[in-house]
VOLODO-620158 format. One record per atom (N, C-alpha, C, CB): y, x, z. Coordinates in pm, whole numbers, plus 50000, padded with zeros to 5 digits. Glycine has a CB too. Example, Ala and Ser with C-alpha at 12.3 -4.5 7.8 and 13.67 -1.06 7.14 Angstrom:
// residues 2
494315131950780
495505123050780
496705132050780
495535113150905
497755128550708
498945136750714
500035129050787
499405140850572
This chain:
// residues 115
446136925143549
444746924443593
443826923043473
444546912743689
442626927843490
441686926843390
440106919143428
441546941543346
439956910843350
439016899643419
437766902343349
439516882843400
436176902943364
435686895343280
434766889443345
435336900543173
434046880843261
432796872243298
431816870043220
433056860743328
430706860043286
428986860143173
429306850043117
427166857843240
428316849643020
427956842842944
426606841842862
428766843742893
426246831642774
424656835242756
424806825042611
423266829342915
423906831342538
423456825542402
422356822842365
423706831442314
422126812142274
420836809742227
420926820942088
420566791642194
419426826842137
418786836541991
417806830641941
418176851742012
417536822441820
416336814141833
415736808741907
415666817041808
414946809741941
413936804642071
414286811942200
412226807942042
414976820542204
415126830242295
416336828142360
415036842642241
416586831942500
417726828442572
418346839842550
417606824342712
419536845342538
420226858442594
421166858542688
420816865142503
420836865042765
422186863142876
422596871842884
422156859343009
424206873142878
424856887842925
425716884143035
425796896442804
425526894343080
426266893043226
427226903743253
425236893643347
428246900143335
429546912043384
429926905443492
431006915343278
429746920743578
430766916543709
431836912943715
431046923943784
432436901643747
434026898343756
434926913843815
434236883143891
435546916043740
436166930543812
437516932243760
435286945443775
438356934743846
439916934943879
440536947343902
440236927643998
441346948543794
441776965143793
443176961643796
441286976243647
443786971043882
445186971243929
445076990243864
445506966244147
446876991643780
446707005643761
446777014843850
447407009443688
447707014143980
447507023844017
447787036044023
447017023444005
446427046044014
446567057943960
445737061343854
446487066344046
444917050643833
444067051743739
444587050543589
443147042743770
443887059243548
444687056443394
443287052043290
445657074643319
442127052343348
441257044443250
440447034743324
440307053543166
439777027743271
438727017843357
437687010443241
439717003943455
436597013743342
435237004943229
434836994543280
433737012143199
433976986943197
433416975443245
432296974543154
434316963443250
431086965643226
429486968443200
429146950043160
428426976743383
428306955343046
427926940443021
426516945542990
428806930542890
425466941743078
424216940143089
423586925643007
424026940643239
422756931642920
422446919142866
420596920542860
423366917042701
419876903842830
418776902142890
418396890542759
418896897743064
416926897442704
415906888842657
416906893442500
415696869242739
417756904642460
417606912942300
416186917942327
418886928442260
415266914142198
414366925542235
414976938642126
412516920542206
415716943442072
415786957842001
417406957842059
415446959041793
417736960142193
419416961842208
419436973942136
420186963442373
419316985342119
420156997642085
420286991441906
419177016442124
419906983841861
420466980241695
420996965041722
418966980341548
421146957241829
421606947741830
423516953841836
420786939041949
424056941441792
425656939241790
425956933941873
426276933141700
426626944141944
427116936642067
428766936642065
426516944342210
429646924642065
431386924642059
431696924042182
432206912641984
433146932042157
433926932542293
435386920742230
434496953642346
435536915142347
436566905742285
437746908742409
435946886942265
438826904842368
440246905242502
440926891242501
441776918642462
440746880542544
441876869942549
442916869742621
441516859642577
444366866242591
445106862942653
446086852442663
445366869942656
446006847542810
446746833042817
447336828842713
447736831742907
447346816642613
448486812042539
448146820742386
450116816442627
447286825442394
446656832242271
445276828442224
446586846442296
444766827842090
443586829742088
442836841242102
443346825742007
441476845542138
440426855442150
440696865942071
439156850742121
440836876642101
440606888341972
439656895141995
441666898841942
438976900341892
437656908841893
438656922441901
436416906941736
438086932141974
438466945141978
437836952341891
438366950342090
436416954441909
435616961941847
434006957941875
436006975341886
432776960141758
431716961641802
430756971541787
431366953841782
429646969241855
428966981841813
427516982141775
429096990841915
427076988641716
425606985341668
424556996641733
425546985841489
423947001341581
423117010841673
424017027541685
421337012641589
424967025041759
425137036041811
426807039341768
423957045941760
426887034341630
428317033941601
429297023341603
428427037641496
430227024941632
431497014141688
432367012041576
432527020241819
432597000041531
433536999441451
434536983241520
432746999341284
435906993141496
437346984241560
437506977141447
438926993141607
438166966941511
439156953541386
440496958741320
439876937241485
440766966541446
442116974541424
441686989841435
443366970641546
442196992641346
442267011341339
443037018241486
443527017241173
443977011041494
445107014941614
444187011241739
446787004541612
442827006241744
442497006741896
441447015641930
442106993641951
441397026441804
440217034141824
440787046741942
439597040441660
442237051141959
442487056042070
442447052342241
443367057942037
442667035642199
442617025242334
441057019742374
443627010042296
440497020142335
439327016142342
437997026242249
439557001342297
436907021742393
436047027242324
434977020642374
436027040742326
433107022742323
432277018442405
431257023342360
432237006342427
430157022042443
428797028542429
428107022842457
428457038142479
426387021242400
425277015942486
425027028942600
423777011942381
423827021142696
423417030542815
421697021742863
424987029842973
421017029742782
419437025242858
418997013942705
419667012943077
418427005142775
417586995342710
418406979242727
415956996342791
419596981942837
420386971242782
421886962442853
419296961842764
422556982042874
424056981042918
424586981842820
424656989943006
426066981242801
426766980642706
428006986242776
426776967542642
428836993942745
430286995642795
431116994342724
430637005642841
432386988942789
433436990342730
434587002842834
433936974042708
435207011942794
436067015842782
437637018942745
435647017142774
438537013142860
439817012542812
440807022542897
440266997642818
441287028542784
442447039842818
443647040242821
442477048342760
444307047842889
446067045342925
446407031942964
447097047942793
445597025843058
445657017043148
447397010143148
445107024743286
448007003443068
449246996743112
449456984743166
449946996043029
450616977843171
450916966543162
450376954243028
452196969443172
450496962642918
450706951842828
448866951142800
451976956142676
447806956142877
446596952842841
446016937942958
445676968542850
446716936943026
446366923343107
445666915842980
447896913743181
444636912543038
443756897043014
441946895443032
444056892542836
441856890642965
440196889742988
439496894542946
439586881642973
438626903542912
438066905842851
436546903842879
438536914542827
435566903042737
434326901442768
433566904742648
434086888642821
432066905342692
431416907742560
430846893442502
430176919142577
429846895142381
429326886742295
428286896342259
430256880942185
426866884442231
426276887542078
425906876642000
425026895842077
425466880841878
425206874141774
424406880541646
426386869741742
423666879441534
423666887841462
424126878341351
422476895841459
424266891241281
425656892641125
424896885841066
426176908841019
């Protein structure tokens, strides 16, 4: 199963909240599946950094990849086939994961912050 959830940060004075539907993917027949993290009160999202992270039970957090204005850069070279993501509008974010298996179970979610 693949989980995620909100969360929200202080940006200076400013609140940010990002939000994701809790959403549960069984494979199936599906061999890819996305998930949307809407976020609220970036004022410049398309150059803001937004991270995708995956936790799993009994592990600490790993960052997958983030993305800025427009280009994505992975932690790992090897997940640029498994993953991908895009902005969409003034302040979705996607993540994208492919060849849907077993061994991708866990949580995943976004973040921001700036560098």
């Amino acid at each position: 199963y693949l989980f995620c959830f909100l969360s929200f940060f202080l940006d200076g004075e400013a609140q940010v909240l990002l939000k994701q539907r809790q959403v549960s993917v069984t494979r199936g027949h599906k061999t890819a599946t996305s998930m949307d993290c809407t976020a609220q009160g970036i004022r410049d999202f398309q150059n803001a950094f937004i991270h995708w992270y995956r936790h799993v039970p009994s592990k600490a957090p790993e960052r997958i990849l983030y993305i800025g204005s427009g280009a994505v850069s992975y932690d790992d070279n090897s997940y640029r086939k498994k993953y991908s993501s895009l902005k969409k509008g003034t302040n979705v974010c996607t993540l994208t994961i492919n060849d849907i298996n077993s061994n991708d179970e866990g949580t995943y979610y976004c973040a921001y912050w700036h560098f």
